[in-house]
PDB file of N, CA, C, O and CB in Angstrom:
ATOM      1  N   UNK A   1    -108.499  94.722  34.886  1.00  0.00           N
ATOM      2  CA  UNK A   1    -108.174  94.876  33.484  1.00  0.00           C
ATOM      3  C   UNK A   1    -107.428  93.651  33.003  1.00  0.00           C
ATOM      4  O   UNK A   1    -106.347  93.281  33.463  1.00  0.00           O
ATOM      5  CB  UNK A   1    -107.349  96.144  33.246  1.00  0.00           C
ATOM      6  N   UNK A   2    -107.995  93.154  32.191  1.00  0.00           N
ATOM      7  CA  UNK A   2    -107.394  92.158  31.287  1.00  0.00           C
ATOM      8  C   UNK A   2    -105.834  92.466  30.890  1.00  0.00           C
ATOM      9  O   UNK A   2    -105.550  93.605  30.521  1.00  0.00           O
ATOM     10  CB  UNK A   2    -108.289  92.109  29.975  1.00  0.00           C
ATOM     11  N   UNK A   3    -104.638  91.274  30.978  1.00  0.00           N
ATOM     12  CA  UNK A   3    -103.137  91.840  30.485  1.00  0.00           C
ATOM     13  C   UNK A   3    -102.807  91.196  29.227  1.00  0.00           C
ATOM     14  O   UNK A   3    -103.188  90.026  29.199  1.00  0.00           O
ATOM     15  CB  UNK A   3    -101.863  91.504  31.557  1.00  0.00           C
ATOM     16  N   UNK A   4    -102.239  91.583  28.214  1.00  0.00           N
ATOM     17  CA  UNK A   4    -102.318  90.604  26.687  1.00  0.00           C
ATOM     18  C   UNK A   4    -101.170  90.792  27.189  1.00  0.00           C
ATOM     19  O   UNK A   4    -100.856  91.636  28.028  1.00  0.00           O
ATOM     20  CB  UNK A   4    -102.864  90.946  24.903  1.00  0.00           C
ATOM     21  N   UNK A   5    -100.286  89.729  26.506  1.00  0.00           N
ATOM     22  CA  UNK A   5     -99.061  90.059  26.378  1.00  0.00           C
ATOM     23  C   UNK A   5     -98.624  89.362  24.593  1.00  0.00           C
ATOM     24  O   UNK A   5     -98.740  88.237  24.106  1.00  0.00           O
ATOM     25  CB  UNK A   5     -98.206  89.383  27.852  1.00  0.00           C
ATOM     26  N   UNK A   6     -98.170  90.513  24.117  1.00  0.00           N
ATOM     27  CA  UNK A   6     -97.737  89.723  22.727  1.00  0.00           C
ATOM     28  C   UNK A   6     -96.577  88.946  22.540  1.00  0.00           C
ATOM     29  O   UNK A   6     -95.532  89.415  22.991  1.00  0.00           O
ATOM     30  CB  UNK A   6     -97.576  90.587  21.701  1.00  0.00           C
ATOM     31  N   UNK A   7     -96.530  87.527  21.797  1.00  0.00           N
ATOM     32  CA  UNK A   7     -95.881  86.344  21.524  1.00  0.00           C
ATOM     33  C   UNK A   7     -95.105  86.766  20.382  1.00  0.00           C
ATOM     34  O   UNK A   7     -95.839  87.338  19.576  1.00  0.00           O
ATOM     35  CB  UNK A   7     -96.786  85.136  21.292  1.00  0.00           C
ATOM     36  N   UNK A   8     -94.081  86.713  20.059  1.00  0.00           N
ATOM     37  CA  UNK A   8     -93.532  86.419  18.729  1.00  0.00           C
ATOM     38  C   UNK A   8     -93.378  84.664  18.178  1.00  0.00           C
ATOM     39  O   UNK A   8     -92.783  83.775  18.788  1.00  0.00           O
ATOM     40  CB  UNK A   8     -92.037  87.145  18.806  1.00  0.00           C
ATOM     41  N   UNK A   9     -93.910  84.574  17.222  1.00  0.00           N
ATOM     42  CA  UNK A   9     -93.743  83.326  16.835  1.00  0.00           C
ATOM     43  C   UNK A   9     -93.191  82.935  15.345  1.00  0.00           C
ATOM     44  O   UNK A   9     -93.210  83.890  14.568  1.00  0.00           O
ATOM     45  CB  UNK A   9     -94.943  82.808  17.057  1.00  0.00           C
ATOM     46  N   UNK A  10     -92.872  82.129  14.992  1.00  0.00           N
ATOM     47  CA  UNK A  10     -91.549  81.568  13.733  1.00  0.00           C
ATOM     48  C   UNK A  10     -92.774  81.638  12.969  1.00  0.00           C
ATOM     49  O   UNK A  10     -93.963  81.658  13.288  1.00  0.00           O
ATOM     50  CB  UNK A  10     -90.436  79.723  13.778  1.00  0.00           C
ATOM     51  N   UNK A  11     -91.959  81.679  11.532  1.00  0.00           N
ATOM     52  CA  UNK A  11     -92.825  81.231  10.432  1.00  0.00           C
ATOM     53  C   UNK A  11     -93.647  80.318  10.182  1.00  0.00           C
ATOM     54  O   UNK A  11     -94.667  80.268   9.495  1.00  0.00           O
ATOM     55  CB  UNK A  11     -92.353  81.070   9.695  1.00  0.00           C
ATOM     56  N   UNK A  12     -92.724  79.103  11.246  1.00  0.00           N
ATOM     57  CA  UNK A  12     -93.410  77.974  10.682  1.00  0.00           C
ATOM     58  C   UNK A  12     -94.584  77.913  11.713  1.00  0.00           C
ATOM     59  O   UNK A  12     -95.507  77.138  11.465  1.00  0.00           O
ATOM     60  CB  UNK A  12     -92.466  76.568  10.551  1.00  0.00           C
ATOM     61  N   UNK A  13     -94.617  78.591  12.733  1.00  0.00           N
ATOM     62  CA  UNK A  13     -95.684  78.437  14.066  1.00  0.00           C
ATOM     63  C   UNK A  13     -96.711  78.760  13.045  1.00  0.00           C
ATOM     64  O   UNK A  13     -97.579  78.006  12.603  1.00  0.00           O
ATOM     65  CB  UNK A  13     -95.577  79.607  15.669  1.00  0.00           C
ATOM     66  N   UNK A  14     -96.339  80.726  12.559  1.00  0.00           N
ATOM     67  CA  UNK A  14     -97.422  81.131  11.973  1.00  0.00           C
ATOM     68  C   UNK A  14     -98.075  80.036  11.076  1.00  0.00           C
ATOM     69  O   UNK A  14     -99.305  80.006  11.084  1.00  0.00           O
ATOM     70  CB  UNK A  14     -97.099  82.295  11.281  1.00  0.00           C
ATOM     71  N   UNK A  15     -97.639  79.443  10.570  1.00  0.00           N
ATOM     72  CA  UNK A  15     -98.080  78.682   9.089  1.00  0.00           C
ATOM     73  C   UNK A  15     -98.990  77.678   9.662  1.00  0.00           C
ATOM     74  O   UNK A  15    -100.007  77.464   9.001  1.00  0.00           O
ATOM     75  CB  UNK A  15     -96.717  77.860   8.084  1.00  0.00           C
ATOM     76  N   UNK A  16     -98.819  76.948  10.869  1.00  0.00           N
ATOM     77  CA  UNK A  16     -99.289  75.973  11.219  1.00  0.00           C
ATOM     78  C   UNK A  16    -100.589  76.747  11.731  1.00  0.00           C
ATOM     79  O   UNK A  16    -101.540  76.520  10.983  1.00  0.00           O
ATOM     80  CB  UNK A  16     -98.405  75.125  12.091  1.00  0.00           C
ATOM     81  N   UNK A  17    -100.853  77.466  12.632  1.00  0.00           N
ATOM     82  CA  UNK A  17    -101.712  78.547  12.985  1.00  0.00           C
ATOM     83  C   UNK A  17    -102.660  78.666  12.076  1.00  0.00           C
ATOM     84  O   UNK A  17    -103.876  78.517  12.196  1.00  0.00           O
ATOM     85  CB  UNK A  17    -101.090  79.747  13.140  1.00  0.00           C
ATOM     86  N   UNK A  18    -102.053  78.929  11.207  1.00  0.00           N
ATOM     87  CA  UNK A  18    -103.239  79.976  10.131  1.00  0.00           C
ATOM     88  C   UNK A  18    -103.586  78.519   9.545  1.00  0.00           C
ATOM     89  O   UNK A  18    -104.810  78.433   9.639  1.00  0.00           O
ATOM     90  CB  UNK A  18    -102.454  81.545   8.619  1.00  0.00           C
ATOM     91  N   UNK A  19    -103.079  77.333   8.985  1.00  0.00           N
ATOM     92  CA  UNK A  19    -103.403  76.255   8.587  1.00  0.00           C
ATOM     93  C   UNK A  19    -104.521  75.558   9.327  1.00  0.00           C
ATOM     94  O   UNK A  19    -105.462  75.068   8.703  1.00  0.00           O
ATOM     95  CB  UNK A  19    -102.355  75.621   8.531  1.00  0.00           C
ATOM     96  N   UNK A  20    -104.418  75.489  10.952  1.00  0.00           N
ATOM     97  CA  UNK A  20    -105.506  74.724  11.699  1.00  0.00           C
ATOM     98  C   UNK A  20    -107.039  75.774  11.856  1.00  0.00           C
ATOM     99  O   UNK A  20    -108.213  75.429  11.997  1.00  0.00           O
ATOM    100  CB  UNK A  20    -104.767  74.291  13.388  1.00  0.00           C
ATOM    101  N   UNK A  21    -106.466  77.022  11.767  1.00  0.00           N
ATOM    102  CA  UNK A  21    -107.995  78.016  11.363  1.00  0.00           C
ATOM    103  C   UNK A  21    -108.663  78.099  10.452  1.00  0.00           C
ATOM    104  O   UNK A  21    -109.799  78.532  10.260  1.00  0.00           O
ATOM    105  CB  UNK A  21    -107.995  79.191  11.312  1.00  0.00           C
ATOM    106  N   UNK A  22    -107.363  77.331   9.416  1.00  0.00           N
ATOM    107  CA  UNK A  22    -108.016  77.470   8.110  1.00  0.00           C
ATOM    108  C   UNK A  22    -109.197  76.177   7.825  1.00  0.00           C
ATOM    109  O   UNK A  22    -110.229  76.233   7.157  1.00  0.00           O
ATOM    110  CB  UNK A  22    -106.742  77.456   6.934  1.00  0.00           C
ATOM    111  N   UNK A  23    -108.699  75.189   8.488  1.00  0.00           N
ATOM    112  CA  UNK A  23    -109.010  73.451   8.689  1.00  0.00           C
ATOM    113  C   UNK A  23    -110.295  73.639   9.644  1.00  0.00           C
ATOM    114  O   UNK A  23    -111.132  72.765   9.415  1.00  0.00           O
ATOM    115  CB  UNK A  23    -107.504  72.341   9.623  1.00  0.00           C
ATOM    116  N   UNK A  24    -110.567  74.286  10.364  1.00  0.00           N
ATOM    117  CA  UNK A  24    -111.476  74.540  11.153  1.00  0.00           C
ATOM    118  C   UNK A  24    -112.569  75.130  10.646  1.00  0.00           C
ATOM    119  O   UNK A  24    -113.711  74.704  10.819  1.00  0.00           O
ATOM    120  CB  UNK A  24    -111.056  75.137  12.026  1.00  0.00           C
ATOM    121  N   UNK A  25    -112.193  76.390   9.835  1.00  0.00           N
ATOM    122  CA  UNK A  25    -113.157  77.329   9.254  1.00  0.00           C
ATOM    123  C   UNK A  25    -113.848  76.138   7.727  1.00  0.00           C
ATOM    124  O   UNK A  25    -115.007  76.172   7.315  1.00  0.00           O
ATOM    125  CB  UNK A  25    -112.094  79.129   8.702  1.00  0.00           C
ATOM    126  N   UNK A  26    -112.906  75.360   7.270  1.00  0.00           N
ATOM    127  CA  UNK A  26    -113.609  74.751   6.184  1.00  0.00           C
ATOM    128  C   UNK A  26    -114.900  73.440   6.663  1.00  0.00           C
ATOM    129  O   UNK A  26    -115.978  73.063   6.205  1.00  0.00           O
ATOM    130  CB  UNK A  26    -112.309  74.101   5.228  1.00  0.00           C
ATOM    131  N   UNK A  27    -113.993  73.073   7.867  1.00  0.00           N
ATOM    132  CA  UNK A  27    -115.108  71.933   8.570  1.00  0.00           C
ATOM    133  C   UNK A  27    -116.149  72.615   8.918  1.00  0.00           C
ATOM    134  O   UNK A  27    -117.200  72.148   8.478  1.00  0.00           O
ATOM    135  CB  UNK A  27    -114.668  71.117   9.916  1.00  0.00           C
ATOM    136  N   UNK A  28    -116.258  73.710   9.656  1.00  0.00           N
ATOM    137  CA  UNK A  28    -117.883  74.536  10.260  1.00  0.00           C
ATOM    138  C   UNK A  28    -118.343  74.857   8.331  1.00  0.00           C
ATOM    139  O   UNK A  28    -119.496  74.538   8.044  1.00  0.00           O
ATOM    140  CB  UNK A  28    -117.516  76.820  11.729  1.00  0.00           C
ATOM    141  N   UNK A  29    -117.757  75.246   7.554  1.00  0.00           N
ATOM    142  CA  UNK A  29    -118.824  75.560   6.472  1.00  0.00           C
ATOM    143  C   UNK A  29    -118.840  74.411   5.842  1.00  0.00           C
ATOM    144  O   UNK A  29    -119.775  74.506   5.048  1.00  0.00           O
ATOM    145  CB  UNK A  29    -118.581  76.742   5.479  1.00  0.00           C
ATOM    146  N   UNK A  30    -118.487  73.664   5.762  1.00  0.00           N
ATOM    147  CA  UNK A  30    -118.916  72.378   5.023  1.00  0.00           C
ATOM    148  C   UNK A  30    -120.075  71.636   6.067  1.00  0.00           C
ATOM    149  O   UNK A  30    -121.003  71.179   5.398  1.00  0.00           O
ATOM    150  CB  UNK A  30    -117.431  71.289   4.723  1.00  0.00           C
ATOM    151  N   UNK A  31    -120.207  71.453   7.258  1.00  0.00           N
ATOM    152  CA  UNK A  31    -120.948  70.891   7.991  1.00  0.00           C
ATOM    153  C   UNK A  31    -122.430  72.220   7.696  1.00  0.00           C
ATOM    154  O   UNK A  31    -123.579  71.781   7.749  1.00  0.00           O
ATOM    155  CB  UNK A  31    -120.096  70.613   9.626  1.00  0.00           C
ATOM    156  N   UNK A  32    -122.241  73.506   7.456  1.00  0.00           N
ATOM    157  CA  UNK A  32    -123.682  74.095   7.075  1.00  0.00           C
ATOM    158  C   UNK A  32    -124.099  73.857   6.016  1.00  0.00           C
ATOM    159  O   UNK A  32    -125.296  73.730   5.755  1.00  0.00           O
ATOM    160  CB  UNK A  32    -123.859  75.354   7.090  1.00  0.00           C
ATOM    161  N   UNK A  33    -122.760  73.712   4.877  1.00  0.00           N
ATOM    162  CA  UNK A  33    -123.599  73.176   3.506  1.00  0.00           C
ATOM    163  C   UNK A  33    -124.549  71.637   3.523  1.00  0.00           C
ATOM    164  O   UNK A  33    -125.570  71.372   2.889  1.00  0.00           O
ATOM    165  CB  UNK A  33    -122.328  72.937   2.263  1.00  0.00           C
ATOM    166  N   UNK A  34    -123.774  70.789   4.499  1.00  0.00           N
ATOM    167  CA  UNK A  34    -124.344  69.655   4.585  1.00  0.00           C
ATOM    168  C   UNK A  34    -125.966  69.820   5.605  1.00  0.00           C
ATOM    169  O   UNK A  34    -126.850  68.993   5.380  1.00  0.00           O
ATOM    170  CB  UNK A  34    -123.109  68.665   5.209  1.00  0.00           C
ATOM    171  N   UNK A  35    -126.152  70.689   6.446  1.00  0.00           N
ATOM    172  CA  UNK A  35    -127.090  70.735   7.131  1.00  0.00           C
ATOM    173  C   UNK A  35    -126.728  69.699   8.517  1.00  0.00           C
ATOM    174  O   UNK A  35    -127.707  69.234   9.102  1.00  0.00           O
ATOM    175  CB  UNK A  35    -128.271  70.420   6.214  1.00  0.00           C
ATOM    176  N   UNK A  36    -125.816  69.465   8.855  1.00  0.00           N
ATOM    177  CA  UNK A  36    -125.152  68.523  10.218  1.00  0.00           C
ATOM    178  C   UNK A  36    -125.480  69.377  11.492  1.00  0.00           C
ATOM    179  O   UNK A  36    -124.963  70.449  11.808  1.00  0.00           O
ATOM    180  CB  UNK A  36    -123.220  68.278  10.153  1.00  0.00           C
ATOM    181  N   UNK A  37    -126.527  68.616  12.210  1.00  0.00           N
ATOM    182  CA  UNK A  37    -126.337  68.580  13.686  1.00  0.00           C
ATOM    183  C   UNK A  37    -125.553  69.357  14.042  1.00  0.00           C
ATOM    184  O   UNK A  37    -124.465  69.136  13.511  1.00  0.00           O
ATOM    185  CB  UNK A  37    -125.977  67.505  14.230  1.00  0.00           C
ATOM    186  N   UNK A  38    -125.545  70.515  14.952  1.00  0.00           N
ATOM    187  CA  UNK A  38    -124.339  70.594  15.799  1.00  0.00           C
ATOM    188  C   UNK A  38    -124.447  69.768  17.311  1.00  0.00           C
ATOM    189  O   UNK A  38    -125.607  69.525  17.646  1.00  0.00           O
ATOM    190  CB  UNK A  38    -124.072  72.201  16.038  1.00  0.00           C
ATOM    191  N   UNK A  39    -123.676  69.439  17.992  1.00  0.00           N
ATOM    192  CA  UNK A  39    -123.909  68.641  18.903  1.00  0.00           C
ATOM    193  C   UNK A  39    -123.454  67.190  18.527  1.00  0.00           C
ATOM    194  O   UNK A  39    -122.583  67.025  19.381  1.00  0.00           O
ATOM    195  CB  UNK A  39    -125.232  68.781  19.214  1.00  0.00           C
ATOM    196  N   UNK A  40    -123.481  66.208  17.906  1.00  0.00           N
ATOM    197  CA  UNK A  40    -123.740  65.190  17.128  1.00  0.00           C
ATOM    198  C   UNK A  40    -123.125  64.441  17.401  1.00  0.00           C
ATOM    199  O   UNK A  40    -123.461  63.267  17.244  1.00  0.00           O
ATOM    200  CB  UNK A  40    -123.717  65.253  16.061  1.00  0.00           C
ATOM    201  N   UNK A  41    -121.716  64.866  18.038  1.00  0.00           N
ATOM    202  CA  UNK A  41    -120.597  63.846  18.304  1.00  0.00           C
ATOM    203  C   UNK A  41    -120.519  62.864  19.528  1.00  0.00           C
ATOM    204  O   UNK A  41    -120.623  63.305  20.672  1.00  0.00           O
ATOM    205  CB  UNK A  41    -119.429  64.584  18.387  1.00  0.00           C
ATOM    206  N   UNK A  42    -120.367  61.771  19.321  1.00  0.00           N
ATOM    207  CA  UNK A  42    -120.685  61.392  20.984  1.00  0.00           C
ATOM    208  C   UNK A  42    -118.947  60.743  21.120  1.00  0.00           C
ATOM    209  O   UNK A  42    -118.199  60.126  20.362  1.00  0.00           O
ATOM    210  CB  UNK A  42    -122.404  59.819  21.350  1.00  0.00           C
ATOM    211  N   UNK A  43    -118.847  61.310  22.592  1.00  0.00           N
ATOM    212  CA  UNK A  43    -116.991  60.472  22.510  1.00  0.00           C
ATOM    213  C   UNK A  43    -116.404  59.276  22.489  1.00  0.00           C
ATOM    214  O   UNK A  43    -116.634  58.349  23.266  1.00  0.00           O
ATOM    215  CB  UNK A  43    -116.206  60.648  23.482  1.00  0.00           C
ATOM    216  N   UNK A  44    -115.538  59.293  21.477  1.00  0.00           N
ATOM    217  CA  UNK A  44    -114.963  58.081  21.013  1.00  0.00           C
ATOM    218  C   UNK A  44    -115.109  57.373  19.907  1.00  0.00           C
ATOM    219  O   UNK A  44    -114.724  56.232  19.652  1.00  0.00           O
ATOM    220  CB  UNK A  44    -115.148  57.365  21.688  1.00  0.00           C
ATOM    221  N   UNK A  45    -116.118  58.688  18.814  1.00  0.00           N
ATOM    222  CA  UNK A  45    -116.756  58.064  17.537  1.00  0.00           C
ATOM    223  C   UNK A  45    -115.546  57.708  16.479  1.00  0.00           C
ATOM    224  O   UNK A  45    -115.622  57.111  15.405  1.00  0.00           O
ATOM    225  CB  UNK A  45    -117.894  59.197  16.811  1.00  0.00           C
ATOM    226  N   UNK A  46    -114.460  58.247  17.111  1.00  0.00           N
ATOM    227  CA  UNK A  46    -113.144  58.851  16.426  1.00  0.00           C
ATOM    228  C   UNK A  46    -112.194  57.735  16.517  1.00  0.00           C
ATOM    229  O   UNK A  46    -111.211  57.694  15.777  1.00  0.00           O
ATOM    230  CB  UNK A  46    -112.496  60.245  17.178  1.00  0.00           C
ATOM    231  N   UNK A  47    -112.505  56.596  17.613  1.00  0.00           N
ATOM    232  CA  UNK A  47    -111.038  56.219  18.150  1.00  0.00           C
ATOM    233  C   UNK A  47    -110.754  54.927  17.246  1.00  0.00           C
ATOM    234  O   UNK A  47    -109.939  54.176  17.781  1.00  0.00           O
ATOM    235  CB  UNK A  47    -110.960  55.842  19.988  1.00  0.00           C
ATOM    236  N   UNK A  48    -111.149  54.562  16.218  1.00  0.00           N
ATOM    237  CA  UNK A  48    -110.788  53.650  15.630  1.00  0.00           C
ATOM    238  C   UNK A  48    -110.136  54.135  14.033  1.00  0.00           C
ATOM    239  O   UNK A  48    -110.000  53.378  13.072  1.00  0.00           O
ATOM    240  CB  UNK A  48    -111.950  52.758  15.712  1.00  0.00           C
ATOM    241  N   UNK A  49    -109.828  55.452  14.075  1.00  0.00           N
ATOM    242  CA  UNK A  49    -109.476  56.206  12.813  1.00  0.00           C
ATOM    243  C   UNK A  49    -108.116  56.383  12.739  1.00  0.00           C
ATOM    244  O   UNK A  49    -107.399  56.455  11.741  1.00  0.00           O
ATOM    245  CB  UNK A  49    -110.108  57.525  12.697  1.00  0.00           C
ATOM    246  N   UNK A  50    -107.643  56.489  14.743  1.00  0.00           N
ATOM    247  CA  UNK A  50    -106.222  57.182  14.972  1.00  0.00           C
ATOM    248  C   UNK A  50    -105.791  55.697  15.037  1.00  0.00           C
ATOM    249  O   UNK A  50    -104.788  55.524  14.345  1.00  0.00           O
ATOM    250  CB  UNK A  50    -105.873  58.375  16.471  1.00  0.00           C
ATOM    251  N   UNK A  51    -106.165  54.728  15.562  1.00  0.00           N
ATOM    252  CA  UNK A  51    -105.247  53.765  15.534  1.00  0.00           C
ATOM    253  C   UNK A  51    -104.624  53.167  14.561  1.00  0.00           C
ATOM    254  O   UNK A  51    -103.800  52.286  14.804  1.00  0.00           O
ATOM    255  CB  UNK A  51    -105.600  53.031  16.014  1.00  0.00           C
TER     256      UNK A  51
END
């Protein structure tokens, strides 16, 4: 049997939480409105954005 154990977490955890699901959920529907590949990414397409 699977054990959950429940977390209490701060406001601000929650906020950040619900913010990166929220950031997530808008990228997957914007990538169906666009019709984008899934798969598409190859690694490191990224690394000249963070620097």
């Amino acid at each position: 049997m699977l054990s959950l154990r429940a977390r209490q977490v701060t406001g601000c955890q929650a906020i950040a939480l619900v913010s990166r699901i929220t950031m997530i959920n808008a990228t997957n529907r914007l990538g169906v409105i666009l019709n984008n590949q899934g798969g598409a990414y190859e690694p490191g397409a990224l690394a000249g954005v963070t620097s």
